[in-house]
LUMPA-244298 format. One record per atom (N, C-alpha, C): residue number from 0; chain; atom name; y, z, x. Coordinates in nm, 3 decimals, padded with zeros to 5 digits. Each point is the difference from the previous one (the first is absolute). Example, Ala and Ser with C-alpha at 12.3 -4.5 7.8 and 13.67 -1.06 7.14 Angstrom:
[0; 'A'; 'N'; [-00.569; 00.780; 01.319]]
[0; 'A'; 'CA'; [00.119; 00.000; -00.089]]
[0; 'A'; 'C'; [00.120; 00.000; 00.090]]
[1; 'A'; 'N'; [00.105; -00.072; -00.035]]
[1; 'A'; 'CA'; [00.119; 00.006; 00.082]]
[1; 'A'; 'C'; [00.109; 00.073; -00.077]]
REM end
This chain:
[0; 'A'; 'N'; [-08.800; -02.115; 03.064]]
[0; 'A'; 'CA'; [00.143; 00.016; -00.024]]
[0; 'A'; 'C'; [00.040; 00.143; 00.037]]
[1; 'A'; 'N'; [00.117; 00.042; 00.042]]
[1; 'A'; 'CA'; [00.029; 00.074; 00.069]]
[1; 'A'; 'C'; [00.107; 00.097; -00.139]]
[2; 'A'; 'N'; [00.007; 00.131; -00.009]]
[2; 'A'; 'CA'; [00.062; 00.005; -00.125]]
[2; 'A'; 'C'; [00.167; 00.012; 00.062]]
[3; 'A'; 'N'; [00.105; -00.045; -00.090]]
[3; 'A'; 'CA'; [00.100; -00.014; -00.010]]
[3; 'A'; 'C'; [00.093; 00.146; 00.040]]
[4; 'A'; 'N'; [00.069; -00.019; 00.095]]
[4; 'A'; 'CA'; [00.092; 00.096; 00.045]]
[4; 'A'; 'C'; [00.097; -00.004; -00.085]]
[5; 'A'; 'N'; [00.041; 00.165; -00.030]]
[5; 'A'; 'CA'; [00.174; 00.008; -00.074]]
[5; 'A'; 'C'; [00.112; -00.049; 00.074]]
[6; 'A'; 'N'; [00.098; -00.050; -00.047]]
[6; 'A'; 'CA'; [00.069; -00.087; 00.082]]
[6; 'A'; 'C'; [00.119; 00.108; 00.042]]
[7; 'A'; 'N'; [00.016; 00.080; -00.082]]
[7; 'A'; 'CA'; [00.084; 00.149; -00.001]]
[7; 'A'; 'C'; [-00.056; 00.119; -00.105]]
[8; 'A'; 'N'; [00.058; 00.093; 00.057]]
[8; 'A'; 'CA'; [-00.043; 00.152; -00.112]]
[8; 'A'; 'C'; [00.142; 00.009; -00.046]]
[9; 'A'; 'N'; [00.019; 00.117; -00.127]]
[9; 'A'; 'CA'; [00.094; 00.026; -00.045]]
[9; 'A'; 'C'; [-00.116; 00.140; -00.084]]
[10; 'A'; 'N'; [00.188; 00.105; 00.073]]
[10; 'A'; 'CA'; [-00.004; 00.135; -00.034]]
[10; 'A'; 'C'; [00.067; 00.072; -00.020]]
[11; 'A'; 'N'; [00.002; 00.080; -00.128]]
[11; 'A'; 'CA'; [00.144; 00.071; -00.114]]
[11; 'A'; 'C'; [-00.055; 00.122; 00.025]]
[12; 'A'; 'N'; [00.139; 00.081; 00.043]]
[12; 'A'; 'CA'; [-00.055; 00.160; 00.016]]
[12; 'A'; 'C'; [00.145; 00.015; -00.094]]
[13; 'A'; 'N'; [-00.016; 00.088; -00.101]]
[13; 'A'; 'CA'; [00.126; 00.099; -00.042]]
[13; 'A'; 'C'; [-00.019; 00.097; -00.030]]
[14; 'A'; 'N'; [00.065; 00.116; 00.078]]
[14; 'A'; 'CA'; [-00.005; 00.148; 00.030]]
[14; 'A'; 'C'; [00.028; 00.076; -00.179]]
[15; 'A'; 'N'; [-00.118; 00.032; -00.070]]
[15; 'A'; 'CA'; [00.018; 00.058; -00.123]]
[15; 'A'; 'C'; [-00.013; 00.139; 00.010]]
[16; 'A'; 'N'; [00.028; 00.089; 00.133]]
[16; 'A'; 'CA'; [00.011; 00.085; -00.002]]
[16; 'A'; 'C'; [00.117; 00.079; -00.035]]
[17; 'A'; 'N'; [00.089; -00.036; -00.039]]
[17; 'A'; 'CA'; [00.115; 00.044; -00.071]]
[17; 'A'; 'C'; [00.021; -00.042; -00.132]]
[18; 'A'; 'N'; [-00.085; 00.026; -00.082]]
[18; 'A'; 'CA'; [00.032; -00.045; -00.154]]
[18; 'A'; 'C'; [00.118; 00.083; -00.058]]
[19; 'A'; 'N'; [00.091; -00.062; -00.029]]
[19; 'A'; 'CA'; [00.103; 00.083; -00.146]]
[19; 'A'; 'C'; [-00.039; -00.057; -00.086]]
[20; 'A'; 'N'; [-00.067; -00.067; -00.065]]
[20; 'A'; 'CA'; [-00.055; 00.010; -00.151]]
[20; 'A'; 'C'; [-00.122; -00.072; -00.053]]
[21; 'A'; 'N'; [00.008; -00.089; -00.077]]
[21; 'A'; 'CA'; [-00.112; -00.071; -00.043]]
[21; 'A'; 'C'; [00.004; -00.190; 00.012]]
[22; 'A'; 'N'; [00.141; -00.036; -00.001]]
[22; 'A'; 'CA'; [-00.009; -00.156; 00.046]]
[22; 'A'; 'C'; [-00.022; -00.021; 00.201]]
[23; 'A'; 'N'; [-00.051; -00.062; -00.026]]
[23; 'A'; 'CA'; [-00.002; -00.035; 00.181]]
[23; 'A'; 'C'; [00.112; -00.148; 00.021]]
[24; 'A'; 'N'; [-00.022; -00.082; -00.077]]
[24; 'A'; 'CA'; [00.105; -00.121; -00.010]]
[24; 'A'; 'C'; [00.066; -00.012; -00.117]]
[25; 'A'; 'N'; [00.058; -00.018; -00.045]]
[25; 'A'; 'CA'; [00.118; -00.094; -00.087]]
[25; 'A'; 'C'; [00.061; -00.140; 00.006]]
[26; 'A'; 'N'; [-00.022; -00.050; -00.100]]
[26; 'A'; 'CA'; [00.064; -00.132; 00.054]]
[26; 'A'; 'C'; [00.094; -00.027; -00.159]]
[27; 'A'; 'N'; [00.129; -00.034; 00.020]]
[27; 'A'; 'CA'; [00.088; -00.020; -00.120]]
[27; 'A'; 'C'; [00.100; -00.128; 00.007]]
[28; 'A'; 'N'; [-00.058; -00.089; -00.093]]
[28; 'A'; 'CA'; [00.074; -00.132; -00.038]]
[28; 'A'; 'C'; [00.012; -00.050; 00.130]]
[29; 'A'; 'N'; [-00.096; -00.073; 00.064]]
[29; 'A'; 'CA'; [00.049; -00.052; 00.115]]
[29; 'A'; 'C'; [-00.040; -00.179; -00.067]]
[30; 'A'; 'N'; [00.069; -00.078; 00.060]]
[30; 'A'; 'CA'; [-00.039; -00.117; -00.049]]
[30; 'A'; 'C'; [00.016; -00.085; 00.155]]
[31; 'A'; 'N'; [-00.093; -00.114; -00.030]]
[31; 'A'; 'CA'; [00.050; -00.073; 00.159]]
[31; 'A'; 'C'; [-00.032; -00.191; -00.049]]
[32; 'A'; 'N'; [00.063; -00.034; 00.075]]
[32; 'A'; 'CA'; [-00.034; -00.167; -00.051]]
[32; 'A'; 'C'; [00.052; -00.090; 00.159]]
[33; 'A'; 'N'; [-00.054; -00.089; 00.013]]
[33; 'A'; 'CA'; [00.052; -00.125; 00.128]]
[33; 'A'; 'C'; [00.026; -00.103; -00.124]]
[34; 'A'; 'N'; [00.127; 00.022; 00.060]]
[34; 'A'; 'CA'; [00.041; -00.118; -00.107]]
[34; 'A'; 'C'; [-00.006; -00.019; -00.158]]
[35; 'A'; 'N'; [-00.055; -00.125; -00.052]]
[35; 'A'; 'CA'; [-00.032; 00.022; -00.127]]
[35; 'A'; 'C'; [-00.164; 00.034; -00.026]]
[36; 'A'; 'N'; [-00.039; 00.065; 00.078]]
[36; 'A'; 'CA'; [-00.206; 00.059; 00.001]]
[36; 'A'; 'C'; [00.060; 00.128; -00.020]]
[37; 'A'; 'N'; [-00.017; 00.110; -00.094]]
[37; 'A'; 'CA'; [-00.033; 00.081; -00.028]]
[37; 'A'; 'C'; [-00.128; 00.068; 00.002]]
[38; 'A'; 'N'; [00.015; 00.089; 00.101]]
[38; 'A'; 'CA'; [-00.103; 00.077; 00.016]]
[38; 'A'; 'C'; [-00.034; 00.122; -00.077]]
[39; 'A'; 'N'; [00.083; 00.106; 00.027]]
[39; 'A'; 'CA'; [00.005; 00.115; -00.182]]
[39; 'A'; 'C'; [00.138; 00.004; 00.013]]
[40; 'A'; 'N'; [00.022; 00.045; -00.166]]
[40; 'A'; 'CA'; [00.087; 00.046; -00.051]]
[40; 'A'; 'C'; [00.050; 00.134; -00.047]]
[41; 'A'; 'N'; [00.073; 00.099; 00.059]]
[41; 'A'; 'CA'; [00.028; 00.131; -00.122]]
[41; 'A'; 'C'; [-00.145; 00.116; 00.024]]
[42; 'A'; 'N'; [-00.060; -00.048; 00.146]]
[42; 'A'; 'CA'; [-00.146; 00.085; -00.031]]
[42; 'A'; 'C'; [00.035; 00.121; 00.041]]
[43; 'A'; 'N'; [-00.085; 00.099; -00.058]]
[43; 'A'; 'CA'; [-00.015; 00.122; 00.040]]
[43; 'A'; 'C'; [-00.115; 00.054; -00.056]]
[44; 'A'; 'N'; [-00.059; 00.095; 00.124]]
[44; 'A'; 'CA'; [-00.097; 00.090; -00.006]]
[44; 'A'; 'C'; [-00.025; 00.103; 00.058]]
[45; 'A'; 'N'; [-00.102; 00.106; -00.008]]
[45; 'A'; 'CA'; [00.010; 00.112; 00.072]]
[45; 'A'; 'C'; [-00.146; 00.042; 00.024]]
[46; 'A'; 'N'; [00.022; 00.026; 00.130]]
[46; 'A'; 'CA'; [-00.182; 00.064; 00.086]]
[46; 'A'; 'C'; [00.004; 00.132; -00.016]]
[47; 'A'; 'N'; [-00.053; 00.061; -00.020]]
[47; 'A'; 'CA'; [-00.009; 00.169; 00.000]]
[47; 'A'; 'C'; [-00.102; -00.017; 00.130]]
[48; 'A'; 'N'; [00.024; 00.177; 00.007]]
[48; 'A'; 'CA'; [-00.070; 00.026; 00.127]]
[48; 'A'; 'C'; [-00.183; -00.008; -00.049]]
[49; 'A'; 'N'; [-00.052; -00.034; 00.127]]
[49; 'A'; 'CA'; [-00.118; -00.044; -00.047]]
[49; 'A'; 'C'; [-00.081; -00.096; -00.092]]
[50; 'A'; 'N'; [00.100; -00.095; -00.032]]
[50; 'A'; 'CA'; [-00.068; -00.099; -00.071]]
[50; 'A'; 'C'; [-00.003; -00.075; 00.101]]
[51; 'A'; 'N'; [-00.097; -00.116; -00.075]]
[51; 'A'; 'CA'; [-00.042; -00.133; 00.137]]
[51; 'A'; 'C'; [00.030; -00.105; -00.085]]
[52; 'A'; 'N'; [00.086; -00.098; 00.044]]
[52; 'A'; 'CA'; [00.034; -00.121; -00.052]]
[52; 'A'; 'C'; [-00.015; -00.122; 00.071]]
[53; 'A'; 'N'; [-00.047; -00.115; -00.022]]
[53; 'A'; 'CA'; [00.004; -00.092; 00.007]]
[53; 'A'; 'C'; [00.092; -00.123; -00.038]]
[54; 'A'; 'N'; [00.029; -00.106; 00.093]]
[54; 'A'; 'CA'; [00.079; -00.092; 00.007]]
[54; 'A'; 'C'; [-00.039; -00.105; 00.010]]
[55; 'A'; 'N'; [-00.029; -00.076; -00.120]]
[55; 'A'; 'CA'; [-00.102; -00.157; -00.034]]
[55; 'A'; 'C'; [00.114; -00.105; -00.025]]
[56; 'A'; 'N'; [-00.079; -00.088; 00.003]]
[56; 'A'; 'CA'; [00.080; -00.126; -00.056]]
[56; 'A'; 'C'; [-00.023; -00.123; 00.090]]
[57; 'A'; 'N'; [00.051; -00.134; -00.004]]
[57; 'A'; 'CA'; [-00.053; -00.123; 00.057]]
[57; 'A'; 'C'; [00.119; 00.016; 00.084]]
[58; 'A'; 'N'; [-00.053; -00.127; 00.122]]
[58; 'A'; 'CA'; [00.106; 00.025; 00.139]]
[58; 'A'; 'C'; [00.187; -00.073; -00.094]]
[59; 'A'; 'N'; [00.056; 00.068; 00.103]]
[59; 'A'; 'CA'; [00.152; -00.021; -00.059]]
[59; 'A'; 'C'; [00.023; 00.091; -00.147]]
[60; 'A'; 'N'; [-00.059; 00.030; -00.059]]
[60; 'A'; 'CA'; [00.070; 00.089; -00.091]]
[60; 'A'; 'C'; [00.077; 00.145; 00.055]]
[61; 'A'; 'N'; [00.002; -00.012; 00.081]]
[61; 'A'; 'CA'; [00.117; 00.145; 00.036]]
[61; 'A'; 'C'; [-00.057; 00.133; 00.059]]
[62; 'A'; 'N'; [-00.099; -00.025; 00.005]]
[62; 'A'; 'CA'; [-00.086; 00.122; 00.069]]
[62; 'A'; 'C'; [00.076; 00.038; 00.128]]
[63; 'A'; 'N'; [-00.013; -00.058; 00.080]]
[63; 'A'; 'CA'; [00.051; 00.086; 00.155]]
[63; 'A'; 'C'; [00.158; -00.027; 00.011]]
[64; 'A'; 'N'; [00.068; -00.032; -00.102]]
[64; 'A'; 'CA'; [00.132; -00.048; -00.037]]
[64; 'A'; 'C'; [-00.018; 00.151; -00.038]]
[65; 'A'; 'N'; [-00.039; 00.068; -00.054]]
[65; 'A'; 'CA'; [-00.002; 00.118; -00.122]]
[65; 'A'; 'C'; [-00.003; 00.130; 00.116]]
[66; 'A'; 'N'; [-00.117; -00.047; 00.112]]
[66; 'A'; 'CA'; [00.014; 00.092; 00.077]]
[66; 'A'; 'C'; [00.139; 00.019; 00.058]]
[67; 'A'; 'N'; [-00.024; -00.128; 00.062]]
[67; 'A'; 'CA'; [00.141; 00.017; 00.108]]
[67; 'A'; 'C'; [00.133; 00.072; -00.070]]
[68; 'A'; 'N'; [00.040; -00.032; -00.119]]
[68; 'A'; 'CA'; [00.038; 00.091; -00.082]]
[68; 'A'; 'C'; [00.080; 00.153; 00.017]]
[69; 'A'; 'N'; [-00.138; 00.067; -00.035]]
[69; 'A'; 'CA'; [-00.042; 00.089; -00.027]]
[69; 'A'; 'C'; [-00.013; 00.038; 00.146]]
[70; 'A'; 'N'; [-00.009; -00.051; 00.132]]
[70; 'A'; 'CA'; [00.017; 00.056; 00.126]]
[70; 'A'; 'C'; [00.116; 00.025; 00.066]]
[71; 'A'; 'N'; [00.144; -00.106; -00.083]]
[71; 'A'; 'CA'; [00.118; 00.000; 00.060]]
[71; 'A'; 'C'; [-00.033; -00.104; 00.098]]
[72; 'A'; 'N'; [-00.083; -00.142; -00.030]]
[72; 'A'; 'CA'; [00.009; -00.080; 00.105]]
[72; 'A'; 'C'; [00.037; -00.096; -00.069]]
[73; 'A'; 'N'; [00.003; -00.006; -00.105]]
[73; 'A'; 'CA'; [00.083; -00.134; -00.084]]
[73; 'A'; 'C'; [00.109; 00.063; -00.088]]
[74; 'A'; 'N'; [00.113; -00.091; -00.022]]
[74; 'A'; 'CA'; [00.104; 00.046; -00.116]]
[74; 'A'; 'C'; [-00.083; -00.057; -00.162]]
[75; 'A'; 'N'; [00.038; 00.102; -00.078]]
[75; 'A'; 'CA'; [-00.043; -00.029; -00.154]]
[75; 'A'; 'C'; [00.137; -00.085; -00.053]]
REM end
């Protein structure tokens, strides 16, 4: 068997060379839903610089909904 090729890469650069303070993200009361599926409600949280976080959960719960987000590629 031949081992399995990536079918694509994916790669996040953000320039932290300009820090003004100690959060790196913010996120405040954003809520999002299709329809009547609610995905979150009212969430908010905050990354400081240098922490490492993770983003779990089963498929369709809102994960890359959360990104897109948070990129300005989806409306909240």
């Amino acid at each position: 068997a031949e081992p399995v090729k990536p079918e694509y890469t994916v790669h996040f650069s953000i320039d932290t060379s300009k820090k003004t303070g100690k959060r790196f993200l913010e996120v405040q009361n954003i809520t999002k839903a299709f329809g009547e599926r609610t995905l979150f409600t009212n969430a908010n949280f905050t990354i400081q610089h240098d922490e490492k976080v993770a983003i779990i959960g089963p498929n369709g719960s809102g994960k890359t909904t959360l990104l897109k987000i948070i990129l300005g590629q989806e409306t909240a």
